[in-house]
Structure formats: structure tokens, C-alpha cells
C-alpha positions in Angstrom: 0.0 0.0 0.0 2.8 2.2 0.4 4.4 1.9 -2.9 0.8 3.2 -3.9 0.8 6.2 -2.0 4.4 6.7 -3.2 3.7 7.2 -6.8 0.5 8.7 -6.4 2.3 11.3 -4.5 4.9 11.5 -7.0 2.6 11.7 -10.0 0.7 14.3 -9.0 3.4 16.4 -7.9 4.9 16.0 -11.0 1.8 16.5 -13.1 1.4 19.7 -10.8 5.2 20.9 -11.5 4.6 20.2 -15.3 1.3 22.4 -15.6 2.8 25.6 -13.3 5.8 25.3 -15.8 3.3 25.5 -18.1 1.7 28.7 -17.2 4.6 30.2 -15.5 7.0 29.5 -18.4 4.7 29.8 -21.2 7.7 27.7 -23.4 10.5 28.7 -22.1 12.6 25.7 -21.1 9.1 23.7 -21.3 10.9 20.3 -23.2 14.4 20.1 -20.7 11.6 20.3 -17.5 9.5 18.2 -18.7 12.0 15.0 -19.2 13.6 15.9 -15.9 10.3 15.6 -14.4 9.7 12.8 -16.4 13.2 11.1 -15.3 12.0 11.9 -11.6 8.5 10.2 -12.0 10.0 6.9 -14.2 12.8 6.7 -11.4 10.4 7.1 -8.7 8.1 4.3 -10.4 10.7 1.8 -10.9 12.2 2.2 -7.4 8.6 1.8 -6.2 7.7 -0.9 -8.3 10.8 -2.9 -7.4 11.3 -1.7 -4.0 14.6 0.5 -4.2 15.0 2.7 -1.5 16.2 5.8 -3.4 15.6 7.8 -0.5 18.0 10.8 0.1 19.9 10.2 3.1 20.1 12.7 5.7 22.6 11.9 8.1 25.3 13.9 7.1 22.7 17.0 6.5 21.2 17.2 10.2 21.6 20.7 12.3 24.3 21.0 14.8 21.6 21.6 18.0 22.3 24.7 20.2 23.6 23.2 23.4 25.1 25.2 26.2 28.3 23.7 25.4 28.3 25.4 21.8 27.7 28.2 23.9 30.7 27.8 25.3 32.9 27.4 22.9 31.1 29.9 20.7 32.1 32.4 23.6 35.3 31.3 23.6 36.3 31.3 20.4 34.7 35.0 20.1 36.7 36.0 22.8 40.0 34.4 21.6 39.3 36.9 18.5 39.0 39.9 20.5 41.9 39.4 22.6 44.1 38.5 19.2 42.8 41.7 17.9 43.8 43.3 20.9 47.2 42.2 21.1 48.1 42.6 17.4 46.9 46.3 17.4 49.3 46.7 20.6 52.0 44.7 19.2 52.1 41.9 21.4 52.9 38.4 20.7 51.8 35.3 21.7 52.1 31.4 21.1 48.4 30.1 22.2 45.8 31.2 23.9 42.8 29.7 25.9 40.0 30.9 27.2 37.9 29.5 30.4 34.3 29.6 31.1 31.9 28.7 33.2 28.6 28.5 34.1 26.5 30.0 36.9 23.9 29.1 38.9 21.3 31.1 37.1 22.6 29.9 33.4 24.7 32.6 32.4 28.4 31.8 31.2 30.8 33.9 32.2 34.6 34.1 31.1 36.8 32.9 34.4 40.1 32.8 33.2 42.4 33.8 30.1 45.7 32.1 30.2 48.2 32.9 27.5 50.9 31.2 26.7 54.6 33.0 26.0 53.8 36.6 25.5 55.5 39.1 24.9 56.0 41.4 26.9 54.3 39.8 29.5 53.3 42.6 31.4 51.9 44.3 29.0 49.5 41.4 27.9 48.2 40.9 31.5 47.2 44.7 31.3 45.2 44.4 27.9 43.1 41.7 29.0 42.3 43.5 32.7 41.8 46.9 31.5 39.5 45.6 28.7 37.7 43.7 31.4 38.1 40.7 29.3 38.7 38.1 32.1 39.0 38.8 36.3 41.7 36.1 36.1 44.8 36.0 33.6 47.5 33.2 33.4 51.0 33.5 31.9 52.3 30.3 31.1 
């Protein structure tokens, strides 16, 4: 019974397309959309008829899902920016940096620490990221 529904489905949608090309169209690329509807219904049919799955496969097409760890590392990332922004505008240097949140009691996520790794001058990083209010906590490493 399935199969059934299947190409009923797929007929009328294609008999559907085929007239609204029609009218919209009025001839213009009428024949190409016509046999690729045509290829779509006779597929359909056959993969019905013989019980094909032609399905499109969706696996590697599904949303990422907002979760508070993207959160997270969407904050962190946006903050790694900032503070690279930061420090190549003041002409500091840097091998790595990371950036440390977490999460309070009511939800929020807040930035705990920023630890930095070989700067350059050192002092002078520290200062950036405290003045800015960036972090209450920086790390030299």
C-alpha cells in the first residue's frame, strides 16, 4: 500500500510541477523540464515498483543543535578573537591562547580565566586583557 501512496504522490506532484511550468513558463525551457520531471516520475516508479530505496539520506545533512556547550565554545572562540585583535593592534605576541568559562547558577556563562601562553612582553598582555575587562583572572604560562 505504500508503494501506492508513493507514486500517487509522485505523480501528482509531477503532473502539478509540469502544468505551473506551463503557465509560469509559457515555453520557455518547457521540453528540458519536462523530461527531468519525467526522469523523476519513471525513477520514482521503478524504485517503487521494485522496492529500491532511493531515499535521500540525511545523516550527514542534520543541524548541529544549540547546546550550552556550543555556547561555550562559541564564547570562547569570540573571545579568543577579541583578545588576538587586541594584542596585534598593541604589538604583542603570543604562542596560544585559551580561554575559560563557566557557568553560573542562574545559566549565564561567564569568562573565568584567560591564560596565554609565552607573550610578549608579559606585562603588557596581563594589562590588555584586565583593563579591557576581558577576564577577572589572567595566566601566563
Amino acid at each position: 500500500m505504500e508503494t501506492v501512496k508513493v507514486f500517487v504522490a509522485v505523480f501528482c506532484t509531477c503532473a502539478v510541477m509540469i502544468g505551473g511550468m506551463k503557465i509560469l513558463l509559457g515555453g520557455v525551457l518547457e521540453d528540458s523540464g519536462k523530461y527531468i520531471l519525467a526522469l523523476i516520475l519513471v525513477v520514482t516508479t521503478v524504485g517503487a515498483l521494485t522496492n529500491i530505496d532511493i531515499s535521500i539520506k540525511t545523516d550527514n545533512f542534520k543541524m548541529i543543535e544549540r547546546t550550552d556547550n556550543n555556547a561555550e565554545a562559541l564564547i570562547s572562540y569570540e573571545t579568543k578573537y577579541l583578545i588576538k585583535e587586541i594584542f596585534k593592534k598593541e604589538n604583542v605576541t603570543y604562542k596560544k591562547i585559551d580561554v575559560k568559562t563557566t557557568k553560573t547558577d542562574d545559566g549565564s556563562i561567564v569568562i573565568s580565566e584567560v591564560i596565554i601562553y609565552e607573550p610578549e612582553p608579559v606585562e603588557r598582555a596581563e594589562d590588555l586583557i584586565i583593563t579591557n575587562q576581558i577576564a577577572p583572572k589572567v595566566t601566563v604560562k
